[in-house]
N, C-alpha and C positions, 0 to 999 in steps of 0.2 A: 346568468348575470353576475360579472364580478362585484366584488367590493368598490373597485373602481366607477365603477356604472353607477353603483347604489350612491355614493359621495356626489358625482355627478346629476343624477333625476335632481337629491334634495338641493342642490345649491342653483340647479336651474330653475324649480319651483320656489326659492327665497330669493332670487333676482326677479323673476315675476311679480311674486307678489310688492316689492320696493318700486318698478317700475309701473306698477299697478293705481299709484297713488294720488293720481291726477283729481280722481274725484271726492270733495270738500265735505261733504254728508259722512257722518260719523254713524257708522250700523251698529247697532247694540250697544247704545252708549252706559247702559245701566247692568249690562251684566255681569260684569268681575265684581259688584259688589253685592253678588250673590253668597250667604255663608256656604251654601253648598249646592251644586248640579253636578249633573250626569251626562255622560254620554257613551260612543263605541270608538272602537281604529279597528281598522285594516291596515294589514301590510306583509313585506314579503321579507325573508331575513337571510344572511346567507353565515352559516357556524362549521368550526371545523374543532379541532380539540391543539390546545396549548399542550406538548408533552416535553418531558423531561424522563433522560433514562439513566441507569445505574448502571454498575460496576455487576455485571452477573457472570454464571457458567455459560452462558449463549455469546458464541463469538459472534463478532463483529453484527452487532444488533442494528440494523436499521429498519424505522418504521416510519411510515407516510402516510398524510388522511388529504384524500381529495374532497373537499365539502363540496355542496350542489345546494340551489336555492330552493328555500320553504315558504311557509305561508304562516300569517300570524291573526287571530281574530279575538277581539276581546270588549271588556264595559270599561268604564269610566266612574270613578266617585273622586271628584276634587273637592276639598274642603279649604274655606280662605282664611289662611293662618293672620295673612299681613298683604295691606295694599298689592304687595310684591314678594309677596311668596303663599304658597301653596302646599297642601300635602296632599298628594292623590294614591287612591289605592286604583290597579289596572288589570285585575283577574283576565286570562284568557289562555289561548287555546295555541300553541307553538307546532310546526311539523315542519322537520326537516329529515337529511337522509345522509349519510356519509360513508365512504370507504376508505378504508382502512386496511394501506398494505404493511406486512411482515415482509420485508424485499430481504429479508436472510432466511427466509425459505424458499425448497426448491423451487415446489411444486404450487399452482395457482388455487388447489382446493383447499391447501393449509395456508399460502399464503394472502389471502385478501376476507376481509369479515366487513360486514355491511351494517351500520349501525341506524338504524330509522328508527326513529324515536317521533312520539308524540307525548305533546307536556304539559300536565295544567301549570303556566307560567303564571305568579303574582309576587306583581313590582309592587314596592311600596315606596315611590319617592318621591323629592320636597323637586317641586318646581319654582325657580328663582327668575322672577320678568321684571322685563325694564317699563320703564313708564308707557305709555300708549302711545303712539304716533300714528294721526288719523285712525286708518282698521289695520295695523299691524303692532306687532309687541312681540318681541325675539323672548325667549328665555334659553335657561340651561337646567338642567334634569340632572337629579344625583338621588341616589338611591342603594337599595339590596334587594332581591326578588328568593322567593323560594319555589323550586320546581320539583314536580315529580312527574318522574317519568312511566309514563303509563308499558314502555315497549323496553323496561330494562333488564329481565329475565335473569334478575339477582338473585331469587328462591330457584332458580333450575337448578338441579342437580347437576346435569349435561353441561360441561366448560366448552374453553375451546378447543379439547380432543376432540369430542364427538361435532365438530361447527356449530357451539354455541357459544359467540361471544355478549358477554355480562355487563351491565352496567348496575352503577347504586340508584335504588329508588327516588332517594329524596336528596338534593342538593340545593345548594344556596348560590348566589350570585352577587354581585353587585353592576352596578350599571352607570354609564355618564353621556349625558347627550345632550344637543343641543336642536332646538325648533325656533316656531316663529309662527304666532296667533293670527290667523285673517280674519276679518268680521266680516262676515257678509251680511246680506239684508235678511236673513230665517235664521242662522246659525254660525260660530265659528267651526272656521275650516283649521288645524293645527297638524303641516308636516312636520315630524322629526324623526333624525337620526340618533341612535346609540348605541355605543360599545356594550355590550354583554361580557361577564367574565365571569367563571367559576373560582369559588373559593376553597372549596374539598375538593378532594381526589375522586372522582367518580369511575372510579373501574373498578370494576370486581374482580379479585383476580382468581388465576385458576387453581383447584383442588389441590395439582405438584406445584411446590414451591419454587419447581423448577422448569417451570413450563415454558417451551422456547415462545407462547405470545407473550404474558406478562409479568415473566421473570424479568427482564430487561429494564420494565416500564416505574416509574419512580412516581411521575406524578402524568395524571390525563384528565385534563379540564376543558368544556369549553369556552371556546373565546366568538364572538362571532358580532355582525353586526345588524342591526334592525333599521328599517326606513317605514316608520310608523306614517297615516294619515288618520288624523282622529275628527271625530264631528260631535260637535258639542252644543 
Protein backbone atom coordinates (compact mmCIF):
# COMPACT_ATOMS: atom_id res chain seq x y z
CA UNK A 1 0.00 0.00 0.00
CA UNK A 2 1.44 3.28 -0.91
CA UNK A 3 1.37 6.47 0.83
CA UNK A 4 -1.03 7.38 -1.77
CA UNK A 5 -3.54 4.66 -0.83
CA UNK A 6 -3.09 5.57 2.83
CA UNK A 7 -4.01 9.64 2.13
CA UNK A 8 -6.78 8.04 0.14
CA UNK A 9 -8.70 5.23 2.87
CA UNK A 10 -8.57 8.38 5.42
CA UNK A 11 -10.13 10.99 3.25
CA UNK A 12 -12.60 8.37 2.06
CA UNK A 13 -13.40 7.49 5.60
CA UNK A 14 -13.84 11.66 6.48
CA UNK A 15 -16.22 12.07 3.38
CA UNK A 16 -18.13 9.27 5.01
CA UNK A 17 -18.22 10.14 8.07
CA UNK A 18 -19.65 14.21 6.88
CA UNK A 19 -22.04 12.53 4.62
CA UNK A 20 -23.03 10.39 7.38
CA UNK A 21 -24.88 13.28 9.19
CA UNK A 22 -28.35 12.85 8.33
CA UNK A 23 -29.14 11.67 11.64
CA UNK A 24 -30.28 14.43 14.52
CA UNK A 25 -29.47 12.27 17.94
CA UNK A 26 -26.32 13.41 19.26
CA UNK A 27 -24.24 10.10 20.68
CA UNK A 28 -22.20 10.74 23.55
CA UNK A 29 -23.29 14.18 24.23
CA UNK A 30 -21.44 14.36 27.64
CA UNK A 31 -18.16 12.76 26.93
CA UNK A 32 -15.38 15.42 25.84
CA UNK A 33 -16.10 16.75 29.11
CA UNK A 34 -14.53 14.00 30.62
CA UNK A 35 -11.09 15.38 32.70
CA UNK A 36 -9.60 12.19 31.49
CA UNK A 37 -10.45 8.56 29.37
CA UNK A 38 -8.83 6.00 27.74
CA UNK A 39 -8.80 4.05 24.88
CA UNK A 40 -6.64 1.86 21.93
CA UNK A 41 -5.84 2.38 17.79
CA UNK A 42 -4.92 0.15 15.25
CA UNK A 43 -3.38 0.96 12.30
CA UNK A 44 -1.02 0.22 9.53
CA UNK A 45 1.95 2.80 8.72
CA UNK A 46 4.28 2.85 5.78
CA UNK A 47 8.28 4.63 6.89
CA UNK A 48 11.21 4.76 4.88
CA UNK A 49 14.53 6.82 6.11
CA UNK A 50 14.99 10.83 5.02
CA UNK A 51 18.96 10.58 3.95
CA UNK A 52 21.36 13.12 3.30
CA UNK A 53 25.14 12.13 2.06
CA UNK A 54 28.56 13.77 2.21
CA UNK A 55 31.57 14.44 0.59
CA UNK A 56 33.58 10.91 1.38
CA UNK A 57 36.45 8.46 -0.17
CA UNK A 58 33.45 6.35 -1.62
CA UNK A 59 32.99 7.39 -5.37
CA UNK A 60 29.95 8.21 -6.67
CA UNK A 61 27.87 7.08 -3.42
CA UNK A 62 24.37 6.23 -4.22
CA UNK A 63 21.82 4.77 -1.68
CA UNK A 64 18.25 3.88 -1.91
CA UNK A 65 15.43 2.48 0.74
CA UNK A 66 12.58 0.85 -0.63
CA UNK A 67 9.94 0.95 2.55
CA UNK A 68 7.10 -1.80 2.70
CA UNK A 69 4.04 -1.39 4.93
CA UNK A 70 3.80 -2.10 8.99
CA UNK A 71 1.40 -2.37 11.48
CA UNK A 72 0.82 -0.27 14.52
CA UNK A 73 -0.99 -1.23 17.98
CA UNK A 74 -1.19 0.83 21.03
CA UNK A 75 -3.56 2.64 24.38
CA UNK A 76 -4.74 5.86 24.73
CA UNK A 77 -4.66 8.54 27.89
CA UNK A 78 -6.21 11.81 26.79
CA UNK A 79 -6.46 14.28 29.33
CA UNK A 80 -8.78 17.62 28.81
CA UNK A 81 -6.60 20.56 28.96
CA UNK A 82 -9.50 23.11 27.25
CA UNK A 83 -12.98 22.70 25.61
CA UNK A 84 -10.65 22.24 22.51
CA UNK A 85 -7.74 20.97 23.19
CA UNK A 86 -6.29 18.06 24.55
CA UNK A 87 -2.91 16.34 25.59
CA UNK A 88 -2.71 12.60 24.98
CA UNK A 89 -0.08 10.36 25.75
CA UNK A 90 -0.19 7.07 22.99
CA UNK A 91 2.25 4.17 24.07
CA UNK A 92 2.42 1.32 21.65
CA UNK A 93 3.82 -1.03 19.57
CA UNK A 94 5.29 -0.03 15.67
CA UNK A 95 6.64 -2.84 12.99
CA UNK A 96 7.76 -2.15 9.90
CA UNK A 97 10.58 -3.49 7.38
CA UNK A 98 12.87 -1.64 4.86
CA UNK A 99 15.71 -2.21 2.20
CA UNK A 100 18.17 -0.48 1.83
CA UNK A 101 20.28 -0.50 -1.37
CA UNK A 102 24.12 0.56 -1.59
CA UNK A 103 23.73 0.74 -5.67
CA UNK A 104 27.76 1.68 -5.82
CA UNK A 105 28.35 -1.77 -4.82
CA UNK A 106 29.04 -4.49 -6.99
CA UNK A 107 27.78 -7.27 -5.66
CA UNK A 108 23.96 -7.81 -4.23
CA UNK A 109 25.47 -9.60 -0.81
CA UNK A 110 27.41 -6.13 0.06
CA UNK A 111 25.02 -4.19 -1.58
CA UNK A 112 21.39 -4.35 -0.18
CA UNK A 113 20.88 -4.53 4.07
CA UNK A 114 17.35 -5.10 5.38
CA UNK A 115 16.32 -3.06 8.23
CA UNK A 116 13.11 -4.54 10.28
CA UNK A 117 12.68 -2.85 13.28
CA UNK A 118 10.17 -3.22 16.05
CA UNK A 119 9.52 -0.02 18.42
CA UNK A 120 8.13 0.83 21.61
CA UNK A 121 6.56 4.02 19.92
CA UNK A 122 5.32 6.94 22.61
CA UNK A 123 3.64 10.08 21.17
CA UNK A 124 3.02 12.72 23.53
CA UNK A 125 0.87 15.17 21.75
CA UNK A 126 -1.65 18.15 22.35
CA UNK A 127 -4.70 17.42 20.16
CA UNK A 128 -6.34 20.78 18.86
CA UNK A 129 -10.77 20.21 17.80
CA UNK A 130 -13.05 22.24 16.45
CA UNK A 131 -16.37 22.63 18.08
CA UNK A 132 -18.82 19.53 17.69
CA UNK A 133 -20.85 19.28 14.75
CA UNK A 134 -23.74 16.77 15.38
CA UNK A 135 -21.13 13.25 15.97
CA UNK A 136 -18.39 14.62 14.22
CA UNK A 137 -15.40 17.09 15.37
CA UNK A 138 -12.17 17.33 12.91
CA UNK A 139 -8.94 18.14 14.99
CA UNK A 140 -5.13 18.44 14.25
CA UNK A 141 -2.46 16.42 16.27
CA UNK A 142 1.07 18.14 17.03
CA UNK A 143 3.34 16.48 18.98
CA UNK A 144 7.15 14.50 19.68
CA UNK A 145 7.26 10.80 20.31
CA UNK A 146 10.32 8.84 21.75
CA UNK A 147 11.24 5.36 20.23
CA UNK A 148 13.35 2.53 20.89
CA UNK A 149 14.16 0.38 18.84
CA UNK A 150 14.00 -3.05 19.99
CA UNK A 151 15.87 -4.72 16.38
CA UNK A 152 18.85 -1.97 16.32
CA UNK A 153 21.86 -4.11 16.92
CA UNK A 154 23.81 -0.83 18.05
CA UNK A 155 26.00 -2.95 20.84
CA UNK A 156 26.97 -5.59 17.90
CA UNK A 157 30.19 -5.71 17.48
CA UNK A 158 29.66 -7.12 13.69
CA UNK A 159 29.18 -3.82 11.33
CA UNK A 160 28.33 -3.82 8.00
CA UNK A 161 31.52 -5.98 7.03
CA UNK A 162 30.54 -8.91 8.39
CA UNK A 163 26.09 -7.97 7.13
CA UNK A 164 25.31 -6.40 10.08
CA UNK A 165 23.76 -3.27 9.53
CA UNK A 166 23.21 -0.80 12.89
CA UNK A 167 20.91 1.31 14.06
CA UNK A 168 20.66 3.82 17.37
CA UNK A 169 18.53 2.40 20.15
CA UNK A 170 16.72 5.33 21.25
CA UNK A 171 15.48 8.20 18.94
CA UNK A 172 13.09 10.95 19.22
CA UNK A 173 10.49 12.13 16.59
CA UNK A 174 8.13 14.64 16.14
CA UNK A 175 4.75 14.25 14.52
CA UNK A 176 1.71 16.38 12.79
CA UNK A 177 -1.68 14.99 11.69
CA UNK A 178 -4.88 15.55 11.12
CA UNK A 179 -8.27 13.24 12.08
CA UNK A 180 -11.89 13.63 12.63
CA UNK A 181 -14.02 12.16 16.02
CA UNK A 182 -17.37 9.99 15.15
CA UNK A 183 -19.65 9.35 18.05
CA UNK A 184 -21.26 6.56 17.76
CA UNK A 185 -24.07 5.12 20.04
CA UNK A 186 -21.26 2.77 22.68
CA UNK A 187 -18.11 4.75 21.73
CA UNK A 188 -16.10 7.30 19.50
CA UNK A 189 -14.51 6.01 16.47
CA UNK A 190 -11.36 8.68 15.55
CA UNK A 191 -9.38 7.97 12.01
CA UNK A 192 -6.16 9.85 11.58
CA UNK A 193 -3.49 10.37 9.54
CA UNK A 194 0.27 11.62 10.55
CA UNK A 195 3.48 12.54 9.29
CA UNK A 196 6.29 10.88 11.56
CA UNK A 197 9.76 12.39 11.38
CA UNK A 198 12.99 11.78 12.97
CA UNK A 199 14.99 14.24 14.66
CA UNK A 200 18.61 12.44 15.41
CA UNK A 201 20.66 10.67 13.20
CA UNK A 202 19.81 7.03 13.79
CA UNK A 203 22.50 5.08 12.11
CA UNK A 204 25.32 3.70 13.63
CA UNK A 205 27.94 3.74 11.79
CA UNK A 206 30.71 1.33 10.89
CA UNK A 207 33.97 0.45 12.95
CA UNK A 208 36.34 2.01 9.56
CA UNK A 209 35.55 5.39 9.20
CA UNK A 210 35.70 4.61 5.85
CA UNK A 211 33.40 2.19 5.19
CA UNK A 212 31.90 2.10 1.64
CA UNK A 213 27.92 1.70 3.65
CA UNK A 214 28.22 4.56 5.98
CA UNK A 215 31.12 6.63 5.17
CA UNK A 216 29.01 8.49 2.57
CA UNK A 217 25.87 8.77 4.92
CA UNK A 218 25.57 12.27 6.79
CA UNK A 219 22.21 12.11 8.18
CA UNK A 220 19.35 8.78 8.20
CA UNK A 221 16.15 9.42 9.80
CA UNK A 222 12.86 8.24 9.39
CA UNK A 223 10.16 9.94 7.86
CA UNK A 224 7.12 7.96 7.24
CA UNK A 225 3.41 8.15 7.49
CA UNK A 226 0.65 6.45 9.88
CA UNK A 227 -3.27 5.99 9.33
CA UNK A 228 -4.29 5.50 12.84
CA UNK A 229 -8.16 4.24 13.79
CA UNK A 230 -8.47 4.74 17.44
CA UNK A 231 -11.68 3.64 19.72
CA UNK A 232 -12.36 5.60 22.66
Amino acid sequence: MSKRNLLFCFFLLVSISFFAQKERVEYLPSFDKRPLHYGFYLGVNQNDFKLNLRESTIANANITVEPTVGFNVGLIADLRLHKNLNLRLEPGLVSNSKKIYFNHLPTEQDSVREASSTYLHVPLVFKFSTDRYHNIRPYLLGGISYDYNFSSNEKNQDDNSAGQFRMKTHNFMYEVGIGVDIYLYFFKFSPSIRGVFAINNEIKYDNDPESRWTAPINFMGTRGIFLNFAFE
